[in-house]
C-alpha positions as CSV (number, residue, x, y, z in Angstrom):
1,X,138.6,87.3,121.7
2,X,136.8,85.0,119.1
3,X,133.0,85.9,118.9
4,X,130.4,83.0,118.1
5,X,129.9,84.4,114.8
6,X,133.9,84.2,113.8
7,X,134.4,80.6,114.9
8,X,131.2,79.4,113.2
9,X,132.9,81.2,109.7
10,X,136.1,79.8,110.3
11,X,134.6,76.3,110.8
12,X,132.8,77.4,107.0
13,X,135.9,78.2,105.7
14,X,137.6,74.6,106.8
15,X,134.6,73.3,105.6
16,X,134.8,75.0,101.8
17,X,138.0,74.2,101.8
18,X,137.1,70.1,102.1
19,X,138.8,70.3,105.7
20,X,135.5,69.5,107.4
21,X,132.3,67.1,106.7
22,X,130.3,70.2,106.0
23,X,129.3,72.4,102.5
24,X,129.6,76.3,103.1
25,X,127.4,78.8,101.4
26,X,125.7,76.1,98.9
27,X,123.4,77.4,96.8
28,X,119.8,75.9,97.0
29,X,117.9,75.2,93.2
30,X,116.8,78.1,91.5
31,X,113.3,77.7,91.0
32,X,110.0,79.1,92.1
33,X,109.0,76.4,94.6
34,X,105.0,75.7,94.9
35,X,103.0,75.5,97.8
36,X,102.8,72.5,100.0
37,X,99.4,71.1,101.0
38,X,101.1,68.3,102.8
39,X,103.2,70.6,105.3
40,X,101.9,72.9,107.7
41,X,99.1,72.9,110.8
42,X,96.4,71.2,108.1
43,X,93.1,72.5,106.5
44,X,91.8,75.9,107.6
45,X,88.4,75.5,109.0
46,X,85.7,78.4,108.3
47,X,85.6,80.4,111.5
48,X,81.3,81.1,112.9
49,X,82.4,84.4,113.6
50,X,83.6,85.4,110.6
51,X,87.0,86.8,111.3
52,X,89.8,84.2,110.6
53,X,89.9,80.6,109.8
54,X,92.9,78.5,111.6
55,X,93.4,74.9,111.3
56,X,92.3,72.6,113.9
57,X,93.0,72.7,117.5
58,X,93.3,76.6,117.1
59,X,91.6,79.8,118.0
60,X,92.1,82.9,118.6
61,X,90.8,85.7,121.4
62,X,90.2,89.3,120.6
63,X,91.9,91.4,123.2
64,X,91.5,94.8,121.6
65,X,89.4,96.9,119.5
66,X,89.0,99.7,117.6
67,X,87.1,102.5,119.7
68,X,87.5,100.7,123.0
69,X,87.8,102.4,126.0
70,X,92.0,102.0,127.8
71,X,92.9,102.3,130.8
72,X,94.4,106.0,130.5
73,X,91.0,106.6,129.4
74,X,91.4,107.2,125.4
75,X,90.0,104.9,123.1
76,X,91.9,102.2,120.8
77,X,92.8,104.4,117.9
78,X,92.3,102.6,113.9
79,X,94.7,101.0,111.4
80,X,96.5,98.8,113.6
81,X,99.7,98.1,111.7
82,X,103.1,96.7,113.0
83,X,103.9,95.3,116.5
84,X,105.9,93.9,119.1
85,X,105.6,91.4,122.1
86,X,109.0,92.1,124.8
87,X,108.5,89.6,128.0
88,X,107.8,91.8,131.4
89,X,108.3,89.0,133.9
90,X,107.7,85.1,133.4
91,X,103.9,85.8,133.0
92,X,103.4,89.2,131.4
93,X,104.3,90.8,128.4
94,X,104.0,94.0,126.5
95,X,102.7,94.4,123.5
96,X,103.6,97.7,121.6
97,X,101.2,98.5,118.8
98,X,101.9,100.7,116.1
99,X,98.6,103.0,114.3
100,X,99.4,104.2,110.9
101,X,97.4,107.5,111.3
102,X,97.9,110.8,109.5
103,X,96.8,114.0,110.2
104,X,93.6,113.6,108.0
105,X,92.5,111.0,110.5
106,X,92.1,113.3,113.3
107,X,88.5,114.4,111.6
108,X,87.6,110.8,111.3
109,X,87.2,109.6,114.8
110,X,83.5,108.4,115.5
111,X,81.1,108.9,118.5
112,X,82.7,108.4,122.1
113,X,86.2,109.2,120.9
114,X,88.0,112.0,122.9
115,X,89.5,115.3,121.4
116,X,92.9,114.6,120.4
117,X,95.5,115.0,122.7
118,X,97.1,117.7,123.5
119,X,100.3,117.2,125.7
120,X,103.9,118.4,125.5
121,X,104.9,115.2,125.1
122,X,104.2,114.6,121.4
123,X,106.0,114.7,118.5
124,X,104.7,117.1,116.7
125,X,101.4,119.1,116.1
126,X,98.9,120.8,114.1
127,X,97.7,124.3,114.1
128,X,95.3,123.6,116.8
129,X,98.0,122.3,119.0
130,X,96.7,118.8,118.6
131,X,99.2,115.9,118.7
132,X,99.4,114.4,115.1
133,X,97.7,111.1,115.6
134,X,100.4,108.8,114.5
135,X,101.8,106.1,117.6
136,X,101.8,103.4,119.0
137,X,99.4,102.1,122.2
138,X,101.2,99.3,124.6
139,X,98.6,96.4,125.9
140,X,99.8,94.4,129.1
141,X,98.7,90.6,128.6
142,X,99.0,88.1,130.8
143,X,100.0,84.8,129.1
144,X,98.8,82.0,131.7
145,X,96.0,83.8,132.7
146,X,94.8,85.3,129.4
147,X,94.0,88.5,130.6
148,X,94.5,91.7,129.0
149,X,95.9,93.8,132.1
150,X,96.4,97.1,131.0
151,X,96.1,99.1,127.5
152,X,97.1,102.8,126.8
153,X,98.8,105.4,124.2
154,X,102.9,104.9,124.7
155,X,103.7,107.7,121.8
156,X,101.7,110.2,119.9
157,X,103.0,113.0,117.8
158,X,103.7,111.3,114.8
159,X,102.7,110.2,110.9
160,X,101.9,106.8,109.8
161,X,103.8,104.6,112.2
162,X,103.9,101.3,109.6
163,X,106.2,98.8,111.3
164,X,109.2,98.6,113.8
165,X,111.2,96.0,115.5
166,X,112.2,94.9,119.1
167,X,115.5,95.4,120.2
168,X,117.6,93.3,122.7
169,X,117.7,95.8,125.9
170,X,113.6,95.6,125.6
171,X,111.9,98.7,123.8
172,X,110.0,98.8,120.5
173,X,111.4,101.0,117.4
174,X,108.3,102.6,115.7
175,X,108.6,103.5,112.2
176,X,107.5,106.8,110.2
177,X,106.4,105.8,106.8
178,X,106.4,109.4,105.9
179,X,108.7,112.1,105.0
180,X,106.2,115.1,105.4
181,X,107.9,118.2,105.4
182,X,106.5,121.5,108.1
183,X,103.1,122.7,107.0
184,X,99.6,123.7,108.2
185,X,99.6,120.0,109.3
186,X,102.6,119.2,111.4
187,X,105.3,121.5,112.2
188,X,108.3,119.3,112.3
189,X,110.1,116.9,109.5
190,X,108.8,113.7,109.6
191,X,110.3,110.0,108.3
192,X,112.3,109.0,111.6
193,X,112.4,106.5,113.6
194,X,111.2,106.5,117.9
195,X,112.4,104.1,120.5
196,X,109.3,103.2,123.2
197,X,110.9,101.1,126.4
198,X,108.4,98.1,127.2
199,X,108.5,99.0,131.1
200,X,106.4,102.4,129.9
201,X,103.8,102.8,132.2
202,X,102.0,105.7,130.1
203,X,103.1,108.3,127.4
204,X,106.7,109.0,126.9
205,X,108.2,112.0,125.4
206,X,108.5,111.3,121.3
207,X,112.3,111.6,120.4
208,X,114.0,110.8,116.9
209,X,116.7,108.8,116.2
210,X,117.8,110.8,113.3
211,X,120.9,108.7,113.1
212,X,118.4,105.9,111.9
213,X,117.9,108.2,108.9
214,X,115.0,110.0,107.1
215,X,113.0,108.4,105.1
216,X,110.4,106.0,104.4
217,X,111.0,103.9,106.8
218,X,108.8,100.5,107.4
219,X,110.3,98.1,109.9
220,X,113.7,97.5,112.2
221,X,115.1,94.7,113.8
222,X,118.7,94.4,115.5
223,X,121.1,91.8,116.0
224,X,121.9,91.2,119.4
225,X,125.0,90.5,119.0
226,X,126.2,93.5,117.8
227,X,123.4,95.7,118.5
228,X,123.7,96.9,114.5
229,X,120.1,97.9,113.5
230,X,118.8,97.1,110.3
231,X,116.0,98.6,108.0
232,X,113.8,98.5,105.3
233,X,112.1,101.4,102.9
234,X,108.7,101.0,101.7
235,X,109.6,102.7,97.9
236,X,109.7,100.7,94.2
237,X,113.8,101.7,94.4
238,X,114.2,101.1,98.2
239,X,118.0,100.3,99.6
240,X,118.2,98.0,102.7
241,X,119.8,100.3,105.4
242,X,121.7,99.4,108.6
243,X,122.9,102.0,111.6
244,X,126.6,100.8,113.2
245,X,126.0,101.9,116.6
246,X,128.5,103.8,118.3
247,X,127.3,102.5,121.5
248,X,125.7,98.8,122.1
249,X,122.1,100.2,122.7
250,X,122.0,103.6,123.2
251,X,120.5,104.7,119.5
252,X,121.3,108.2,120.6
253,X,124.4,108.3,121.0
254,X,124.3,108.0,116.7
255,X,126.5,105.5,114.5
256,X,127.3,105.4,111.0
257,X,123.8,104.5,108.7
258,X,125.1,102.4,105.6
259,X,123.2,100.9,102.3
260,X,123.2,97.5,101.4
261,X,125.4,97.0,98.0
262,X,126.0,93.9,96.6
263,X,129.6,93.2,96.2
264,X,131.0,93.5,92.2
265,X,127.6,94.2,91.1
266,X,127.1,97.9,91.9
267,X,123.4,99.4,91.7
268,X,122.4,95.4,91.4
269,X,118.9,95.3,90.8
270,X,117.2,92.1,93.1
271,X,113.7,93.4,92.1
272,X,113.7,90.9,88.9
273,X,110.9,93.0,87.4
274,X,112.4,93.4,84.1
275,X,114.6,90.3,83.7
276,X,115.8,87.9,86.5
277,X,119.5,89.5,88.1
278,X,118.5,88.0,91.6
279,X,118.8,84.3,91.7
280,X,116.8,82.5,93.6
281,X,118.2,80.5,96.5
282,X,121.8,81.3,95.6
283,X,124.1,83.7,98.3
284,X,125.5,86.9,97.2
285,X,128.7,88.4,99.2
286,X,127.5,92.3,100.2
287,X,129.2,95.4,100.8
288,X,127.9,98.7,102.6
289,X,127.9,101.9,101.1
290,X,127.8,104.8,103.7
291,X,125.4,107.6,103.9
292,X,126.2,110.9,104.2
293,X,123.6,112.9,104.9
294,X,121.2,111.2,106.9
295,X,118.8,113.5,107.9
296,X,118.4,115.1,104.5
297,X,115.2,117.1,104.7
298,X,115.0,116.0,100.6
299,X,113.9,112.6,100.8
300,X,116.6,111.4,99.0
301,X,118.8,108.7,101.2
302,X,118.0,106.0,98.6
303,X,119.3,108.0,95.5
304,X,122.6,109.4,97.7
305,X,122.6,105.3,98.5
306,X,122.1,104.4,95.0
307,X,124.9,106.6,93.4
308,X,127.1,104.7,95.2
309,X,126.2,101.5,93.9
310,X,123.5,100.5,97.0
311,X,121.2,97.7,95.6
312,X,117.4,98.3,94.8
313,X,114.8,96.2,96.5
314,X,111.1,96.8,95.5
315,X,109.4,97.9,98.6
316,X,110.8,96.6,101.4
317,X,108.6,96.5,104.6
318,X,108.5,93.8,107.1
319,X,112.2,92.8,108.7
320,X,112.9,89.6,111.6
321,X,115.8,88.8,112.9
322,X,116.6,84.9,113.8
323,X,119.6,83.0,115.3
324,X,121.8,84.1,112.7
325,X,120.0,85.9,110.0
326,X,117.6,88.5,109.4
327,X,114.4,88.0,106.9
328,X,112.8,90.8,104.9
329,X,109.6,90.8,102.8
330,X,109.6,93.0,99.5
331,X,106.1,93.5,98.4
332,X,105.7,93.3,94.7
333,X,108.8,91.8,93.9
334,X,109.5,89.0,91.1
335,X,109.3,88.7,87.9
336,X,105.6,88.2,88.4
337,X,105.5,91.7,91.2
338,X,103.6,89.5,93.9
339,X,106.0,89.1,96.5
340,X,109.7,88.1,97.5
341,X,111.2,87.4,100.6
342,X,115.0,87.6,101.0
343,X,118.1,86.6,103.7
344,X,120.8,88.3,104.9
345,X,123.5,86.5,106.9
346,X,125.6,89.2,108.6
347,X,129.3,89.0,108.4
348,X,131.7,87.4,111.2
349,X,132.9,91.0,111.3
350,X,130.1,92.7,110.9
351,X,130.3,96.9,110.6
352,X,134.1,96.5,111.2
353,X,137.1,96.9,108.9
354,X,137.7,93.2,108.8
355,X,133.9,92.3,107.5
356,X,135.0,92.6,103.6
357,X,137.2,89.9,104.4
358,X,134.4,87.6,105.4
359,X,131.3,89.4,103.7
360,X,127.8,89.1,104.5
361,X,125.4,87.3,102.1
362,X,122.4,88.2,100.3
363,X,120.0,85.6,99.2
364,X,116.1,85.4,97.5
365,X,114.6,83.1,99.9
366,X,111.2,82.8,98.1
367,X,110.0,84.6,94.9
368,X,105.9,84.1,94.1
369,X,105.0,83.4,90.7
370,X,101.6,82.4,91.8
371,X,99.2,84.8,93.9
372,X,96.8,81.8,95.2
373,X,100.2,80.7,96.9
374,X,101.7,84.1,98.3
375,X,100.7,87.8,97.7
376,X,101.9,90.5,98.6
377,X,103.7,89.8,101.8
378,X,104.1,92.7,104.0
379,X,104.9,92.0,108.2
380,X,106.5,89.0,108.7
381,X,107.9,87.1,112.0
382,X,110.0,83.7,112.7
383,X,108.2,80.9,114.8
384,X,109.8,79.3,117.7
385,X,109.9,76.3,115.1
386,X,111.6,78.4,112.7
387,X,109.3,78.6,110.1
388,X,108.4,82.0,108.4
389,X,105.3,83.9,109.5
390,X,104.1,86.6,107.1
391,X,101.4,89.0,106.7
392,X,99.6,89.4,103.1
393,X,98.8,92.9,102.7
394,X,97.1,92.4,98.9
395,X,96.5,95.8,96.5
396,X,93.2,94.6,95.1
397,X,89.2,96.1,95.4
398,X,88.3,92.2,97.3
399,X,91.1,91.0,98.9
400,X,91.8,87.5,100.0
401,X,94.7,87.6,102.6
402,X,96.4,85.0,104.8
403,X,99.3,84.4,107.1
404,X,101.6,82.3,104.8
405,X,104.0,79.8,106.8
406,X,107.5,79.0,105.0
407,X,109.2,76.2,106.0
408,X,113.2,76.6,106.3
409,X,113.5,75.0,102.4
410,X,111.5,77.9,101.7
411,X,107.8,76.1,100.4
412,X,104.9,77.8,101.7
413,X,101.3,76.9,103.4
414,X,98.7,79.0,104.2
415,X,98.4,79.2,108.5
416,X,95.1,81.4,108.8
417,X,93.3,83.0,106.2
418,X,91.0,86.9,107.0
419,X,87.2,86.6,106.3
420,X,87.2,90.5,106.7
421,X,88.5,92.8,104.1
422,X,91.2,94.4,105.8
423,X,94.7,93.2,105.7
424,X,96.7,91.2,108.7
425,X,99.4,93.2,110.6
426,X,101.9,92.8,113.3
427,X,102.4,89.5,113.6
428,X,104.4,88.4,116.7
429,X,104.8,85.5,118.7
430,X,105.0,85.5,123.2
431,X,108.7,84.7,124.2
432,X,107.3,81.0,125.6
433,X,106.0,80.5,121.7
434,X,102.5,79.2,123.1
435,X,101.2,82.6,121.1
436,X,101.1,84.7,118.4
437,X,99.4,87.9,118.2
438,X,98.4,90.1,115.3
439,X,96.6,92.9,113.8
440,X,93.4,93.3,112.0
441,X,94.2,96.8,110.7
442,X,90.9,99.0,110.0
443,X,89.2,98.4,111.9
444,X,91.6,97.9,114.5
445,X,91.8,94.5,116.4
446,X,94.4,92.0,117.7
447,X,94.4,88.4,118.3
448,X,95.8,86.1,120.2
449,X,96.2,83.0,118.7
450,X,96.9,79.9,120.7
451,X,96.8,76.1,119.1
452,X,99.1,73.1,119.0
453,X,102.6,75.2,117.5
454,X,104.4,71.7,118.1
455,X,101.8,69.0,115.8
456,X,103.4,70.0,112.4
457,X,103.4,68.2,109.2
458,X,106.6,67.6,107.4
């Protein structure tokens, strides 16, 4: 049987080969492109409550925040980070919500906060028998009434949950951005990756996935088609990892974890810190390395990925997949270290034999030269328009950040821009597209944002 994905390569192959009216795989111009006042929602107007300015026609509600009281009766926990939005029914959805807390932060709750758990469903735990306070909490919202419905813990037990992804059979994949090792602070090896079903009506039982490796992981996503997850690693020599599953949605059941390479080019360098090996705009035929040993307890899946000609990336974090690609943000990438976002297209024959026949492509989408126009990108998600949402997560004593729209060509506009000096997190949008939540990390709130998605410049 032909899959979608094979005939629409086959139709690029006709079409390369001047058989069709199309172009296949042509390169865009390789330039750092500016930002666009003239596209996007318009100006951003100064918000009265000092929190985020939108452009006209939108606004946002606060349906969480930090110290809240839930419905399970604990209280939101801090650092809001990553996040996902899986549909319940046509009305309801769930949002799963990871907290990047380490043990350090169970001495840092403030007045009304309940002792930390203590429950034989966590992860792991510390001398005291308290559940390391890494996890994610799960809010029910209803989108046509507006209503927050339900909020609670979904998954404790763990260390610095950073991003995640949604998967296709409707549960959230929480990150560890950790690789902490047994000691008086946590019993267990950390730097895997947990799977929380959106139909969770409470606290599940913390399991790793060690086939999705250990390491530093930051964010998932996974094609539907083939159910083959995808990863990013928030190091300055990061690989891009993906898990071939060896069964369509069961994580469990294991698969073969692999490293991104760049075909001809081994150990290819895409950071462009020190001179410019990563083109912008132009596709790059991969290959995938395989990893060996992927729950090393020695932190060292890049450099076993690496030896074998894996490519670098300069902190990888937030990952999204679309109709027939997958985004990724690397933090201080570029010549310039303020940002770069790149593309994957996955192969016709993806994580088979036949895929080196018909390779996936690599490609630098956007590369910042300029941080008034894009800094530090960090989370990222695709609008229902297909425009690029992204999270700025800036490394600076005052920071200024924003969520930065790209158009498809790949110019970017600033959507909303934080009067608070925290950084935005978890951006998702509802599956009906009327709204996009996010995260103010410390201290902890999310939005909804609602507005006119569909009155768009350009």
């Amino acid at each position: 049987m032909i899959t979608r994905r094979q005939f629409t390569v086959a139709l690029g192959t006709l079409a390369a080969a001047g058989m069709t009216g199309g172009i296949f795989r042509q390169p865009q111009a390789a330039t750092t492109i500016p930002m666009r006042t003239d596209v996007g929602y318009g100006p951003l107007l100064k918000d009265p409550n000092g929190i985020l300015a939108l452009p006209e026609g939108f606004s946002y509600q606060v349906l969480s925040s930090f110290g809240e009281l839930m419905s399970d009766g604990m209280r939101v926990p801090d650092r809001a980070d990553g996040m996902g939005c899986i549909a319940l029914n046509d009305s309801t959805v769930a949002l799963i919500r990871n907290h990047e807390l380490q043990p350090k932060h169970l001495k840092e709750y403030g007045p009304g906060q309940p002792e930390p758990l203590k429950t034989a469903l966590a992860y792991d735990t510390n001398s005291y028998n308290e559940a390391l306070p890494g996890g994610t909490t799960t809010l029910i919202y209803n989108t046509k009434t507006g209503n927050k419905e339900r909020e609670f813990v979904s998954l404790t037990g763990t260390i610095r949950n950073c991003s995640g992804g949604v998967t296709p059979w409707g549960s959230w994949l929480t990150c560890e951005e950790s690789v902490d090792t047994p000691s008086g602070d946590g019993k267990k090896y950390h730097g895997y990756v947990f799977e929380i079903p959106a139909t969770a009506e409470g606290l599940i039982e913390a399991k790793p996935l060690k086939a999705l490796g250990r390491f530093n992981h930051e964010a998932a996503c996974v094609d539907p088609e083939t159910g083959i997850v995808y990863m990013t690693e928030d190091r300055g020599d990061s690989l891009l990892y993906r898990l071939v599953p060896n069964e369509y949605g069961k994580l469990a059941a294991g698969g073969k974890l692999q490293a991104l390479a760049v075909k001809g080019y081994p150990k290819f360098d895409t950071r462009n810190w020190k001179k410019r090996e990563m083109p912008l705009g132009e596709w790059l035929d991969v290959s995938w390395v395989d990893i060996e040993s992927p729950d090393s307890a020695e932190d060292d899946l890049r450099k076993q990925g690496y030896q074998l000609g894996a490519a670098l990336f300069a902190r990888g974090e937030g990952i999204h997949w679309t109709d027939d690609r997958l985004y990724f943000c690397c933090t201080n990438g570029g010549n310039k270290k303020l940002g770069q976002v790149m593309a994957y297209k996955p192969s016709a024959y993806e994580g088979t034999p036949s895929e080196s026949d018909a390779p996936g492509v690599l490609q630098l989408f956007v590369e910042s030269s300029d941080s008034q126009v894009f800094n530090f990108g960090d989370n990222l998600t695709v609008a229902p328009n297909g425009h690029l949402i992204v999270c700025e997560d800036q490394y600076t004593a005052i920071v200024d950040n924003h969520l930065r729209g790209v158009t498809p060509d790949g110019e970017v506009y600033p959507f909303a821009q934080l009067a608070l000096q925290t950084e935005l997190a978890g951006a998702c949008f509802s599956p009906d597209g009327s709204t996009l939540f996010v995260n103010l990390y410390s201290p902890t709130q999310t939005l909804a944002i609602s507005g006119p998605w569909k009155h768009l410049r350009a």
